[in-house]
N, C-alpha and C positions, 0 to 999 in steps of 0.2 A: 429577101430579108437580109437585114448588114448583120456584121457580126455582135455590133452594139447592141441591135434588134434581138437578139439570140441572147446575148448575155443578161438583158434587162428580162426578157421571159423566164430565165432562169429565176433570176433574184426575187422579184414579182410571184412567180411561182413556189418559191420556198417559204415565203410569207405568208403567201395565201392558205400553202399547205399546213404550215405548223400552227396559224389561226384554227383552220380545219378540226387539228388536231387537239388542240385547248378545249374547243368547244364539245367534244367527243368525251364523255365520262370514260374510266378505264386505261389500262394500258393497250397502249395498239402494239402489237409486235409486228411492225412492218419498218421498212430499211425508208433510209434520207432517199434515195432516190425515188422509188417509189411515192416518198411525201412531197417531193418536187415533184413529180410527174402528176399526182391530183393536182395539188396546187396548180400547176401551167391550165390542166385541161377544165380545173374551175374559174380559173379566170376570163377562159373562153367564152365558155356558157355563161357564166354570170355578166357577162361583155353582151353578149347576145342579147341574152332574157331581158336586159337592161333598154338595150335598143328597143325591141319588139313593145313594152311599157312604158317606153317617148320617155327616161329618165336616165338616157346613157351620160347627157352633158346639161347640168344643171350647172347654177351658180356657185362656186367655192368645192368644196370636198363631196365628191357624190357618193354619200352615205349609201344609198338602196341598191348602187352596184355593187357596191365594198359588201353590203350584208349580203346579197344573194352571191356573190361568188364563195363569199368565207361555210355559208350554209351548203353551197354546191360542194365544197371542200370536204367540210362534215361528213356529208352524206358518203361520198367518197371515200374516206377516209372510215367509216364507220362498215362500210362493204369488204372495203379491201381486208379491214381487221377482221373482221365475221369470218370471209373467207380464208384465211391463212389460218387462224384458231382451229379449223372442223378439221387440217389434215395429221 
């Protein structure tokens, strides 16, 4: 992986993450990095899920990866905050 590759995951991932986070009623009390770090690793799985449902690479803007990553986000996002709230 180039360093381009590393910084686009970054950016990609802070997107996905703060999407995540929108769609999450509430305050999350969890840090940017952390919100980039869901983000990266929903982007992955939503990349994934996307392939495995033959809708990785559709015509124009692939909406159903964009949803399942930003949902994968949510979810993410919605654990991380659950868990840092109980201590």
């Amino acid at each position: 992986m180039t360093v381009t590759g590393i910084i686009t995951a970054i950016i990609i991932g802070a997107i996905i993450g703060v999407l995540g986070r929108l769609v999450v009623r509430g305050r999350q009390n969890i840090s940017i990095l952390l919100t980039i770090a869901i983000g990266i690793i929903a982007a992955l799985l939503g990349t994934w899920v996307a392939s495995l449902l033959g809708v990785k690479d559709t015509g124009g803007v692939d909406w159903i990866e964009l949803l399942l990553q930003v949902a994968f986000a949510a979810v993410g996002v919605a654990i991380a905050a659950g868990s840092r709230g109980r201590r």
